[in-house]
N, C-alpha and C positions, 0 to 999 in steps of 0.2 A: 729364239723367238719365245723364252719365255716371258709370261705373264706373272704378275704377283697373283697373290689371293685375291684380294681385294679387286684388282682389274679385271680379273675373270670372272668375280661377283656381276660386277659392271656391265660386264660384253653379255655374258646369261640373258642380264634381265633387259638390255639394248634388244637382245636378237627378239627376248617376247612382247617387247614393242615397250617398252617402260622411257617415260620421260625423266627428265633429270628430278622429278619430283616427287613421282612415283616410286623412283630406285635410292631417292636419299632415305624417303617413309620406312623402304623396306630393311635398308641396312642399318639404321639408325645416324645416321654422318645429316654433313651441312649438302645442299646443292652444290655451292662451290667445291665440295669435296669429290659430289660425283661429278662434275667437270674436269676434275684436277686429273683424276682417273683415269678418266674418257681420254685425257689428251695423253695423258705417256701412253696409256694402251696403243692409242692410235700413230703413234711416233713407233714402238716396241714392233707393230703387226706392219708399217710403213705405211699405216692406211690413211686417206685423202679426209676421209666424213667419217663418220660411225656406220651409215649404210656400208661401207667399205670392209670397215672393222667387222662386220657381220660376217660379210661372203666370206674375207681371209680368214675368220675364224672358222667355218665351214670346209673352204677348200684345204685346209693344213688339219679337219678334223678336232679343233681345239673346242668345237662346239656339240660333236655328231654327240655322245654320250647324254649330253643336255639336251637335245633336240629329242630322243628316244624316254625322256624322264616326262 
């Protein structure tokens, strides 16, 4: 289950509530690139939504570290 770099940029700033607009601003990339993102992440973690991608990121701990930052 792992993630790229880039996906786990993604899921990060997902979990602190960032829109696809907000998290393109931050990373520097297109919208459609944090879409692009969002969708293998959520295919890699088998998750349904991005609210999804959250919890599994949580319950597998791929997030606990960031949550504590």
């Amino acid at each position: 289950m792992d993630l790229t770099r880039r996906q786990l940029q993604v899921l990060v700033l997902v979990a602190q509530g960032g829109t696809s607009r907000m998290i393109a601003e931050e990373l520097g990339i297109a919208r459609d690139t944090v879409r692009t993102h969002a969708e293998a992440m959520k295919l890699r973690l088998g998750a349904r939504t991005l609210a999804h991608a959250v919890a599994i990121g949580f319950e597998y701990g791929i997030l606990q570290a960031h949550a504590q930052g």
